[in-house]
C-alpha positions, -999 to 999 in steps of 0.1 A, spaced: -566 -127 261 -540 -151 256 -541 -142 217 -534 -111 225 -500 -122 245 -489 -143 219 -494 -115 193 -476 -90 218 -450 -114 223 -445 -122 187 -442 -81 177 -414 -77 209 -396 -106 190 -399 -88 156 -385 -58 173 -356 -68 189 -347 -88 159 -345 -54 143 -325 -38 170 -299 -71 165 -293 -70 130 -302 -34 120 -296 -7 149 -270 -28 169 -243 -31 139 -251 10 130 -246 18 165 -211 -5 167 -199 8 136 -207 46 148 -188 38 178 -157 26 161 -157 55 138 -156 79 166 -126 63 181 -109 60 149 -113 95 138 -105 103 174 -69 81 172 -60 97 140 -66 135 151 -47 129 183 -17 115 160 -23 140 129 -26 167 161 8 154 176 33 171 153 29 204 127 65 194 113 90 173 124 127 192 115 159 181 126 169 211 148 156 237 169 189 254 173 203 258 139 196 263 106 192 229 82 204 234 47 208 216 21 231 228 -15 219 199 -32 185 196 -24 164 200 -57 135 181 -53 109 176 -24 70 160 -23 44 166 -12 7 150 -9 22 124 -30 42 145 -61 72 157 -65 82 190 -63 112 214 -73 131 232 -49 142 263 -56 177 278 -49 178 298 -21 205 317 -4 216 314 34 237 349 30 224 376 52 211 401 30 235 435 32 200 454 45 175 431 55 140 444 47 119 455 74 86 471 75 87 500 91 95 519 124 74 524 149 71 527 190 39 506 190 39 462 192 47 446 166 22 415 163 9 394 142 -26 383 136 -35 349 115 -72 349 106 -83 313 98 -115 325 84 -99 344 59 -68 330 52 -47 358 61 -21 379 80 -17 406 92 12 423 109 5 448 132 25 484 152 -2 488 175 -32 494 158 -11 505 123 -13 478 100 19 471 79 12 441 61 -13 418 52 -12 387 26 -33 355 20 -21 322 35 -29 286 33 -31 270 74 -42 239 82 -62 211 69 -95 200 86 -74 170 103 -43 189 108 -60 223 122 -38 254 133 -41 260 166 -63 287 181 -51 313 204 -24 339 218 16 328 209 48 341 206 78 334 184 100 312 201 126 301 175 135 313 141 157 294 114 165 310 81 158 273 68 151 239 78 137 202 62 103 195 75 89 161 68 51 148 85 22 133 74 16 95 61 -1 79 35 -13 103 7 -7 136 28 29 124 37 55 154 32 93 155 29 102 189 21 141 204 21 151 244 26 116 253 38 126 293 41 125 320 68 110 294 96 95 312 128 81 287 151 56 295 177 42 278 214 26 288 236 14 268 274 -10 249 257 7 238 224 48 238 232 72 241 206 85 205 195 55 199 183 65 224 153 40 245 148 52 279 122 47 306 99 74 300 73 76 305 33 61 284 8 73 267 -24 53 231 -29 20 257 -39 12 282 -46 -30 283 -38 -33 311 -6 -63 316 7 -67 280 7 -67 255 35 -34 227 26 -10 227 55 -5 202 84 -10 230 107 18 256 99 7 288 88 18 292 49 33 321 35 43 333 2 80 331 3 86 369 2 60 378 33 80 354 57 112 370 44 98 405 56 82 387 87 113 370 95 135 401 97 107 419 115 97 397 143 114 391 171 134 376 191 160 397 169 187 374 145 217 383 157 243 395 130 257 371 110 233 343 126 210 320 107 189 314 133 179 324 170 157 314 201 143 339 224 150 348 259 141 371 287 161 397 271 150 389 236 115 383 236 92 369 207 67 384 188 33 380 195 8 360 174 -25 360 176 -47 330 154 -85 331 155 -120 325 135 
């Protein structure tokens, strides 16, 4: 009998041993990974871009270089003239909206049920992700800087062209969320961004002449009101 306690005993001692040095320091480090990786989404969640203005367009004649994840990258010239006949993609009495499918990595802009365009994109990263839901364009520059990220996805990029920003109750619009053109890659239907939607430089030129709230002539950039109301934008799986 008492053998049999002292052997029951010694095995209870083995075992929590093992619990001390073995599970105990998995368990810790588990813990601290799930706060850190919970710290860093809620700062890489914080802001899509940061730009210096909401209410007017940002350029720069002498910008020619940018970087991005870490390399430099050429910016290209680009012109803040309104174009004589801004393009548009077509007429219609249906909604104009827009649909981002993360899935896919594309657009698609919408007059009622009619599509009009679609295009592959690039949205967000794993740790920056676009946001899911229903949104409407509440700003739109013709160009702005954007800078974000740290370490090796840091980003400081000049004259990013034909900006619409989008909110929506959830996700409000100084956290700088977009859809704007692209010129640091040139990889749609890729993941890359901080949680912008990427688009090949000529879609957002159509996309920013076609959505609303309407640019006012002779303006470079607009935010919408009761009487000029912003597109919709759907983003989903």
């Amino acid at each position: 009998m008492l053998l049999s306690i002292i052997k029951i005993m010694k095995n209870r001692k083995r075992r929590s041993v093992f619990y001390f040095w073995i599970v105990a320091p998995v368990l810790v480090l588990i813990a601290f990974g799930l706060v850190l990786v919970t710290t860093q989404r809620g700062l890489f969640d914080k802001y899509a871009a940061k730009v210096p203005s909401f209410t007017e367009a940002v350029y720069d004649p002498n910008a020619k270089t940018g970087s991005y994840h870490g390399e430099i990258v050429s910016v290209p010239p680009f012109s803040m003239q309104e174009p004589k006949s801004p393009p548009v993609l077509g007429i219609s009495t249906g909604e104009r909206w827009i649909e981002v499918d993360l899935s896919e990595q594309k657009i698609r802009a919408w007059e009622g049920n009619t599509l009009f365009l679609e295009s592959l994109v690039s949205t967000g990263l794993p740790w920056y992700p676009t946001p899911q839901g229903e949104f409407r364009v509440w700003d739109k520059v013709r160009a702005t800087k954007m800078e974000g990220g740290s370490g090796k996805y840091y980003y400081y990029l000049p004259n990013v062209p034909y900006v619409m920003f989008f909110e929506n109750d959830k996700v409000p619009g100084w956290r700088g969320f977009s859809l704007h053109g692209t010129y640091w890659h040139n990889d749609f239907g890729k993941v890359h961004s901080h949680g912008c939607v990427n688009l090949p430089t000529p879609i957002a030129e159509k996309l920013y002449y076609w959505t609303a709230p309407n640019l006012p002539s002779g303006k470079s950039s607009v935010i919408a009101d009761a009487g000029n109301v912003g597109t919709r934008i759907v983003i989903h799986e």
